[in-house]
N, C-alpha and C positions, 0 to 999 in steps of 0.2 A: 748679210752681204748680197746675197740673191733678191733682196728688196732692190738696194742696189741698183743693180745691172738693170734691171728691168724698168727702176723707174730714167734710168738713160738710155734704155732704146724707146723708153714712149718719149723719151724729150727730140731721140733721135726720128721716130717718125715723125715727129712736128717739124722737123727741120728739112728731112725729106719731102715731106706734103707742101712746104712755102720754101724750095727751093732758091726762087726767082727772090727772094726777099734776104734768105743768107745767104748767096754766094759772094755777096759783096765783103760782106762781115768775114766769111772764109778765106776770101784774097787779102784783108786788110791784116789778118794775124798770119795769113803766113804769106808772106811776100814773093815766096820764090814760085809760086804756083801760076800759071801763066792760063790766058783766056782758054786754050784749047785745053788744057790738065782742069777747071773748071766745069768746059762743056762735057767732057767726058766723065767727072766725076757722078753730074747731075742728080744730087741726092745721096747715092752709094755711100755707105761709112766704108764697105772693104774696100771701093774705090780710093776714096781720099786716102787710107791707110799705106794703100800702096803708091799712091804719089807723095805723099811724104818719107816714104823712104826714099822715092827716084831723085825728088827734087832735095831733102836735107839729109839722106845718108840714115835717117835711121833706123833702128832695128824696128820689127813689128811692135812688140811692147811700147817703144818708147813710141812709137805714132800712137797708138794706143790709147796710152797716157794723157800725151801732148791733146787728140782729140776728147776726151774724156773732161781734164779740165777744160778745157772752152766750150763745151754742152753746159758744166756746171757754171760756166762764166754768165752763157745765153740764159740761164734757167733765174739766175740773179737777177739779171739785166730786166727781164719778164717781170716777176715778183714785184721789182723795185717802180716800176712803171706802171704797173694794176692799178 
């Protein structure tokens, strides 16, 4: 489990480091996230965490989640395209 976690925060540094390249990918899965909830994300996972609960209600966990599988979405996406 701790293999895990760690290999999604190194998939999550790489999506903090190329910011400018997934914020679009991050507007496009969750829709209600608006340019300034974006700019001020800038990278942040506990950022995004917490605008998904402002903007869809929900709890920590499920932001969590909901963020979690779309790292593993990104990490397919990557793979499949090497």
């Amino acid at each position: 489990m701790e293999m895990m976690a760690r290999e999604t925060t190194m998939t999550w540094d790489q999506i903090e480091g190329n910011w400018l390249h997934f914020k679009g990918k991050v507007m496009h899965n969750w829709a209600k996230l608006t340019d300034e909830d974006i700019t001020r994300i800038n990278g942040r996972r506990d950022e995004l965490v917490a605008r998904l609960q402002e903007r869809y209600g929900f709890a920590r966990s499920e932001a969590e989640r909901e963020i979690g599988a779309w790292v593993r979405s990104q990490r397919q996406v990557a793979v499949a395209s090497a």
